[in-house]
C-alpha positions, 0 to 999 in steps of 0.5 A: 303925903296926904292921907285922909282916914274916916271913922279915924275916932274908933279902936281900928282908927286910932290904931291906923293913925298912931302908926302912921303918925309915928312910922310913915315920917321916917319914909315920908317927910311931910306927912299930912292927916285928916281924920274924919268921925261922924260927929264934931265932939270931945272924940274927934278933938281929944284924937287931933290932939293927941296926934298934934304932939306927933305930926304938926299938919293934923286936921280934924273934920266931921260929918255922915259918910253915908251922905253923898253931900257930906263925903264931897264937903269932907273931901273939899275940907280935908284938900283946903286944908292939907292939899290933895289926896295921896291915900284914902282910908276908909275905916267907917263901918258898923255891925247891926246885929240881928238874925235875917229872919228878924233883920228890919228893912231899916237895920239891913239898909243901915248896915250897907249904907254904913259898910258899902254906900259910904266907901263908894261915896267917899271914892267917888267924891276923892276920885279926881284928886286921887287921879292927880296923885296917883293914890291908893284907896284903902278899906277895912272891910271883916272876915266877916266878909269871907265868912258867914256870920250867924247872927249879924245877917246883914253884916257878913254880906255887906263886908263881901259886897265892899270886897267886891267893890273895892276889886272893882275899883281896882279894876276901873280906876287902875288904869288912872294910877289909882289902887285899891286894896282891903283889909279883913281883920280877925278879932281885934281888941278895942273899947268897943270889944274890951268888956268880951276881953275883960271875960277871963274865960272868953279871950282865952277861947277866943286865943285858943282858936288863934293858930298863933295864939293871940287876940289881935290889936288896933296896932296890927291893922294899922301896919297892914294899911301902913304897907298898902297905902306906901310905895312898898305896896305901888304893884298891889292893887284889888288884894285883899289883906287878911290879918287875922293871926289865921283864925279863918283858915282854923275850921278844918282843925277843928273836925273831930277825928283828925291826925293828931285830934283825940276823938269826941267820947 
């Protein structure tokens, strides 16, 4: 089994790769990895490293998703290297902040280029091989993207816009054997989160509103994409996967007057 992962040097990515590389050879005996960042550097090779230890067929490759010549040269890469193309994982993406009444044309473009374009362009560019193995396609998108998120105006539309594509690839690729699924995480704890971890007094507001009580880790999405992209999951195609300990459902508790919620004096 193939599977080709972009944005694989970031928390999430690392966390996707270290699952299956030390999970999935228990269920698929020769599993292959090609891990895509968007620049060549010690990133990328430190990650492809690390991972050889693991899982011999490791291959590192790098270049700007959002570019339609780019993904059709990471995916001619990755097949030389590793045959076809059993999973897609798309996990490159990126949060511009900024308020819609400040946002510039350029930081809105950016953020769907970087959310959407690049998904739709991957898949396109992975269509026919996915097409001969009968693969799976994979997004991480946010509960950003169920949600609005004040303060990042263009972040929590272009997350629903990669949701509605991917149920749309589920729709017209189905039919070829390809799925085609998403994964909202909720707050999850990476490098580049960690210094809001790092506040004592943060994480354990954050953990508060957690119905379970905890922050999520890179480990958690990893298992989730583990489960779409396996045999497991061959009759679920268009869903969406929240995994967020069901913090996006917490809004209700938080009403003031309750059963059982001591009024605000």
């Amino acid at each position: 089994m193939h599977v080709l992962i972009t944005g694989a040097t970031g928390g999430i990515g690392q966390g996707i790769c270290d699952v299956l590389c030390n999970e999935f050879p228990l269920q698929y005996e020769n599993l292959k990895l090609t891990v895509t960042s968007s620049k060549s550097g010690e990133r990328l090779d430190t990650l492809v490293n690390r991972l050889s230890t693991i899982l011999p067929s490791v291959h590192g490759i790098s270049g700007d998703v959002t570019q339609p010549d780019v993904c059709e040269k990471l995916v001619v890469d990755a097949i030389q290297k590793n045959g076809e193309i059993d999973a897609l994982v798309c996990v490159a993406g990126a949060s511009v902040p900024g308020k819609l009444e400040s946002l510039s044309l350029d930081q809105w473009e950016l953020t769907f280029q970087l959310n959407v374009r690049s998904v739709w362009l991957m898949t396109k560019a992975a269509f026919e091989s996915l097409k001969k193995t009968k693969g799976s396609i994979t997004a991480i998108a946010s509960m950003s993207g169920l949600h609005p998120h004040p303060g990042y105006g263009a972040y929590s539309p272009a997350k629903a816009a990669l949701i509605m594509l991917c149920r749309q690839l589920a729709q017209e690729w189905g039919g070829y054997g390809i799925r085609t699924n998403t994964v909202c995480p909720g707050m999850i704890r990476t490098p580049l989160t960690e210094t809001v971890y790092q506040n004592a007094s943060i994480k354990e507001q954050r953990e508060a509103l957690v119905p379970i009580e905890r922050i999520g880790n890179p480990v958690d999405i990893g298992e989730a994409v583990k489960y779409l992209i396996s045999v497991n999951a061959s009759y679920v195609n268009g869903m969406n996967l929240v995994v967020d300990g069901g913090v996006s459902d917490h809004m209700l508790s938080m009403i003031p007057g309750r059963p059982g919620k001591k009024p605000i004096d």
